[in-house]
N, C-alpha and C positions, 0 to 999 in steps of 0.2 A: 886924319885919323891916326891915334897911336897903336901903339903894340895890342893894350889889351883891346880896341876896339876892334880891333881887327881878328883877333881871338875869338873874340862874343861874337862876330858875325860867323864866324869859321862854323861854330859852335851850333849855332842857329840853325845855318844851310846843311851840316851833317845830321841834324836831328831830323830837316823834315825828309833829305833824299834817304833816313834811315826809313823811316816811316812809309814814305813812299815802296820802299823796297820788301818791306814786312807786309804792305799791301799787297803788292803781287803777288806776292807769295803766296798769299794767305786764299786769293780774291778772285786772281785771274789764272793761275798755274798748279793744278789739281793732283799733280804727279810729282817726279823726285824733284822736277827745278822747281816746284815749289821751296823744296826743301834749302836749296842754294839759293833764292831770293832771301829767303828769310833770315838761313845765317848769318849773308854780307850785309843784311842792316843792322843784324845787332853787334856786328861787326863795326859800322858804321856808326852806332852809339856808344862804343867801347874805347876808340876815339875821337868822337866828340867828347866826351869824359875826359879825358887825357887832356884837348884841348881849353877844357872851362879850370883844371885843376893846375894850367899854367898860368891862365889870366891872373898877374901883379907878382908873375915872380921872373919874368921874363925880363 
């Protein structure tokens, strides 16, 4: 695996644990840690972002 594949997977695994974590939020947590699952996943897609906009420049 090179650089960028490794990037793209990085990428990948941050979107779904982002996603996962905007599900708590959203799903299972009805009060304020709702509020704090939520942030850390888009949290979590805000560096997956970061990670897909370094893939080939690395």
């Amino acid at each position: 695996m090179n650089k960028n594949t490794v990037l793209a997977w990085a990428t990948f695994i941050m979107i779904v644990v982002g996603l996962v974590l905007i599900g708590l939020g959203a799903f299972r947590y009805d009060d304020v840690a709702g509020w704090g699952f939520a942030s850390v996943g888009i949290g979590f897609f805000a560096i997956a972002w970061v990670f897909n906009a370094l893939k080939g420049r690395v």
